[in-house]
C-alpha positions in Angstrom: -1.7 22.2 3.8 -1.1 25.4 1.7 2.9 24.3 1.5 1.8 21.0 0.9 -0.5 21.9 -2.1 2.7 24.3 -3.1 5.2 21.5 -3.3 2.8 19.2 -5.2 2.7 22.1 -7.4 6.3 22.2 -7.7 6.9 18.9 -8.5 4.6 19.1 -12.0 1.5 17.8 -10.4 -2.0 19.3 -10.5 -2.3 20.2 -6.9 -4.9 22.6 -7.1 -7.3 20.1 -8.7 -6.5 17.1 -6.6 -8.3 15.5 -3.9 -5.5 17.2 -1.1 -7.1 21.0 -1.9 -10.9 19.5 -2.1 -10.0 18.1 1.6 -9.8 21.5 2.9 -12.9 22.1 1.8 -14.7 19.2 3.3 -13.5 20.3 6.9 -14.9 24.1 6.4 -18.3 21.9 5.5 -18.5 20.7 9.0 -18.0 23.7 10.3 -20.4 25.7 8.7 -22.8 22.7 9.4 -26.4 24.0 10.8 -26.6 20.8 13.0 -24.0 18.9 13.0 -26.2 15.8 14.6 -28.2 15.6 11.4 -27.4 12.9 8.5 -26.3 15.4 6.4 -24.2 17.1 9.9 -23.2 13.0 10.9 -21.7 12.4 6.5 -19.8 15.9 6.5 -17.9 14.6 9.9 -16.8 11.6 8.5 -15.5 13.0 5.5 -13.7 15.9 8.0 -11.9 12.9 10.1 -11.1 11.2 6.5 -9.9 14.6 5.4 -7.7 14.8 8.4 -6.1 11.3 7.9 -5.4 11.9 4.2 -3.8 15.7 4.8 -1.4 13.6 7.7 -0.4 11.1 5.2 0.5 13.4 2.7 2.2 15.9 5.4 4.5 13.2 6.6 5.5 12.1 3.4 6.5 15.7 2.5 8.6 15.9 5.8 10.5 12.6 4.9 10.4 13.7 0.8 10.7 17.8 0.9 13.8 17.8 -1.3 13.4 14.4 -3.4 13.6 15.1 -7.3 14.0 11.7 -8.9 11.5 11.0 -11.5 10.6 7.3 -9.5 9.7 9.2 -6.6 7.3 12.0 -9.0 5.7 9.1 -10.3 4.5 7.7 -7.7 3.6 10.7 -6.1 1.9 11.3 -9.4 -0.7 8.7 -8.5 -1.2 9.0 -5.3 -2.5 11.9 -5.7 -5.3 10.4 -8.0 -8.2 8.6 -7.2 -11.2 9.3 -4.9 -11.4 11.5 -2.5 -13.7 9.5 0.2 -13.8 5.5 -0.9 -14.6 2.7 1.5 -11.6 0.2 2.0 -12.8 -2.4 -0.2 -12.7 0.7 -3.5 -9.9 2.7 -2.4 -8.2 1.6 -5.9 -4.2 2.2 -6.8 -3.6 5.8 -5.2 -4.1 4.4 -1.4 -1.6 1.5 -2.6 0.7 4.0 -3.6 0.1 5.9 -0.6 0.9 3.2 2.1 4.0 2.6 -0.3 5.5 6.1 0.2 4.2 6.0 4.0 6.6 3.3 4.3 9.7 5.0 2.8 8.9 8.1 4.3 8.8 6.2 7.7 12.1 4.3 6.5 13.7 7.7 5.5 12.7 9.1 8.5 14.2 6.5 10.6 17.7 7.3 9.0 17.8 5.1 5.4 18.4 6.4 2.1 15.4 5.4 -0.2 16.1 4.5 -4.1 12.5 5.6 -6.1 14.4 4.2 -9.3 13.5 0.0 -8.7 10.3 -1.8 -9.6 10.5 -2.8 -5.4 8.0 -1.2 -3.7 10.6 0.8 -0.8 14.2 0.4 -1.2 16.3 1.4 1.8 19.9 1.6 2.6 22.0 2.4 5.3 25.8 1.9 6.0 25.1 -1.7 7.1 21.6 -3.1 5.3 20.0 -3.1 2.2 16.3 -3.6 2.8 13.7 -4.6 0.2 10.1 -3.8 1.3 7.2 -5.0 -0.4 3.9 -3.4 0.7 0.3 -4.4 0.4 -2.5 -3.3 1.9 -5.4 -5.4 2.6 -8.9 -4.8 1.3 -10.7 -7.5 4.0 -9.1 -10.5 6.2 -9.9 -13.0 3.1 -6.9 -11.4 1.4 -4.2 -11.5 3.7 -2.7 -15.1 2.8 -3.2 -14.2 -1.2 -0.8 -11.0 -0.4 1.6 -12.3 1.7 2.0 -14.6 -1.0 2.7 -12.2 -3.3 4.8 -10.2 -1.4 7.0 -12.6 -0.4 7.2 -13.7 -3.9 8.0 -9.9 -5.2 10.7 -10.1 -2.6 12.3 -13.6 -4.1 12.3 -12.2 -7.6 13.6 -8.8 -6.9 16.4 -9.4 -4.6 17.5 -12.4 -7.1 21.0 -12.0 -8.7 21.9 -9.2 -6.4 25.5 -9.2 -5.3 24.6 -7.6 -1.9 22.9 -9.4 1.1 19.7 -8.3 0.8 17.1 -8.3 3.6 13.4 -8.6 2.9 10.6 -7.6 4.8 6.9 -7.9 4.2 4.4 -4.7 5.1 0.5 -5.2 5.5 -1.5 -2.7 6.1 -4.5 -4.6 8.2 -6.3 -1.4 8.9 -9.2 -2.3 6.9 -9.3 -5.9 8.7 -9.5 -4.5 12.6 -12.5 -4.9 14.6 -13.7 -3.5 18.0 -12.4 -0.1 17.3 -14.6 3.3 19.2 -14.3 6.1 17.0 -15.4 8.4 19.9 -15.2 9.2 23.3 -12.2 7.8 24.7 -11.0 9.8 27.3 -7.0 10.4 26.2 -4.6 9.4 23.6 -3.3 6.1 26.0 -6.9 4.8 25.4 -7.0 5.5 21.9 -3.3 3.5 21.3 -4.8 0.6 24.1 -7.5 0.3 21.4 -5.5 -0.3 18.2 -3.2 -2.7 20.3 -5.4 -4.6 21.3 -7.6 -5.0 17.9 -4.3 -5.7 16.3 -3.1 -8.6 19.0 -7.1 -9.7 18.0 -6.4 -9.9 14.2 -2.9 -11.6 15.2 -4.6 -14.0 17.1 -7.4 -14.7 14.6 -4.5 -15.5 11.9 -1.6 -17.4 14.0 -1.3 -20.1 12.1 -1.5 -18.5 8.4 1.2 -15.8 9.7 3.3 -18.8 11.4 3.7 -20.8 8.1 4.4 -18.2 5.5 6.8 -16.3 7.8 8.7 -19.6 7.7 7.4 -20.0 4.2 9.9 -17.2 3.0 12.3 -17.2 5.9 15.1 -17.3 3.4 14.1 -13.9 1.3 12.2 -12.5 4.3 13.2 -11.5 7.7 9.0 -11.2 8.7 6.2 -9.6 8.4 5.3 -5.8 9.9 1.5 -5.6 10.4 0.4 -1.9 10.5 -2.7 -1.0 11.8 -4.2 2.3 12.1 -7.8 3.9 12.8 -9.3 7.6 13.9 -9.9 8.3 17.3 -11.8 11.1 18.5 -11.0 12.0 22.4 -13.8 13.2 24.7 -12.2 17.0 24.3 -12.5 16.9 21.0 -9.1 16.0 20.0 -8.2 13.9 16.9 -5.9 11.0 16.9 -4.5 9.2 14.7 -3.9 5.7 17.1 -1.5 3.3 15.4 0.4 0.2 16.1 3.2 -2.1 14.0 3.3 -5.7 15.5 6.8 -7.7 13.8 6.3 -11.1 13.4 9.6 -13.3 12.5 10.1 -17.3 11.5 11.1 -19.0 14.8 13.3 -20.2 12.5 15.4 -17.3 12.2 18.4 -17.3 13.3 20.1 -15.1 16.1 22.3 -13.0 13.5 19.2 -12.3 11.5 16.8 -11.8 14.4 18.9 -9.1 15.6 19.0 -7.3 12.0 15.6 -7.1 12.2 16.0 -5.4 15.3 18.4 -3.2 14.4 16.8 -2.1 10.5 13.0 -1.8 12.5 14.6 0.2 15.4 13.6 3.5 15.0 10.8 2.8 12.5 7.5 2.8 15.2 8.8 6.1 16.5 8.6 7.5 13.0 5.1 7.7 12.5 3.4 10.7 13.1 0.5 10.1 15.6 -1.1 13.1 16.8 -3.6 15.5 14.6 
């Protein structure tokens, strides 16, 4: 984290007052924790395993982001780095919107596109052959998920209208918050761990078939589908902390052939992008 905290530093933020250098503080806590099986012992280790997911989130995006100076990108940086340090999923406010934002472009840039910071879209990504516009939302409780697809795919209509370009639209949702049936502990590897999110996520698809059929098709025309990220904590029986997480794509079955394999092509390398292990 020290580099980390260096290029925040660098880039005109407050780093050393921000909730990424309080983070390293909450994981010495634990440690220094008389017994760690108390309340007090049980409340400092789940603020180290949310210090751990936050300090991954902001590593990866400064692997994809190291050398990006455009004032878009600061600014958004700018408030992600605001905000609480521990909140639950229904308060986690702007600077964890922001935050799945950049996750998304850094997993874009890090998959081979070129992101623009400089547009009111959430990610913009281009390669020699696609311009994509992402729109990202992530969801505070299942209740929500229709309200921001809606939006979403709205965004999409309104931002990629007049463009001269073809531009392809895709929706992201981070469903984190909405997946059930997760262990936190004592799965015995990292295949257990991913077996878990897949199979809460296939849950949450299942649960919402119907709403994710009809506004796929909905906004078949701006959008090429829907990526539904999920992503929870998992602490192995050897003590190991893993970060077990899963995109599921869902298209119109309207789509055509041409378009289906676009969405192929610009989603590709973007699971393999995501950083999974502590």
């Amino acid at each position: 984290m020290p580099c980390v905290l260096e290029w925040l530093k660098g880039k005109g933020l407050n780093a050393l007052n921000s909730r990424y250098s309080r983070y390293e503080k909450d994981i010495d806590q634990f440690f220094s924790c008389d017994d760690p099986t108390s309340a007090d012992g049980r409340a400092k280790f789940d603020k180290l395993t949310n210090s751990y997911i936050e300090c991954l989130s902001i590593v990866l995006i400064h692997r994809a982001f190291r050398d990006e100076a455009s004032q878009g990108f600061v600014d958004r940086l700018s408030k992600v780095t605001d905000g609480q340090d521990h909140p639950d999923a229904s308060s986690a406010g702007s600077s964890r919107d922001f935050l799945f934002e950049l996750l998304i472009a850094a997993r874009m840039s890090l998959s081979g596109y070129k992101i623009d910071f400089n547009k009111v879209t959430d990610v913009v990504a281009e390669d020699d052959e696609f311009l994509v516009f992402g729109e990202c939302k992530r969801l505070s409780s299942e209740k929500k998920f229709e309200e921001n697809f809606k939006k979403a795919g709205k965004q999409i209509i309104a931002q990629a209208a007049g463009m001269s370009q073809r531009v392809y639209g895709l929706v992201f949702l981070d469903v984190s918050s909405c997946l059930d049936g997760i262990p936190k502990m004592e799965l015995p590897n990292v295949e257990a761990a991913q077996r878990a999110i897949h199979e809460s996520l296939e849950a949450f698809v299942a649960r919402n078939a119907s709403k994710i059929e009809q506004l796929a098709e909905r906004f078949s025309e701006s959008s090429l589908g829907v990526c539904l990220i999920g992503q929870a904590p998992i602490w192995t029986r050897d003590g190991t902390l893993y970060i077990a997480a899963r995109t599921r794509v869902v298209a119109s079955q309207s789509l055509s052939d041409e378009d289906f394999n676009s969405l192929n092509k610009i989603l590709g390398r973007f699971s393999s992008s995501m950083l999974s292990l502590v």
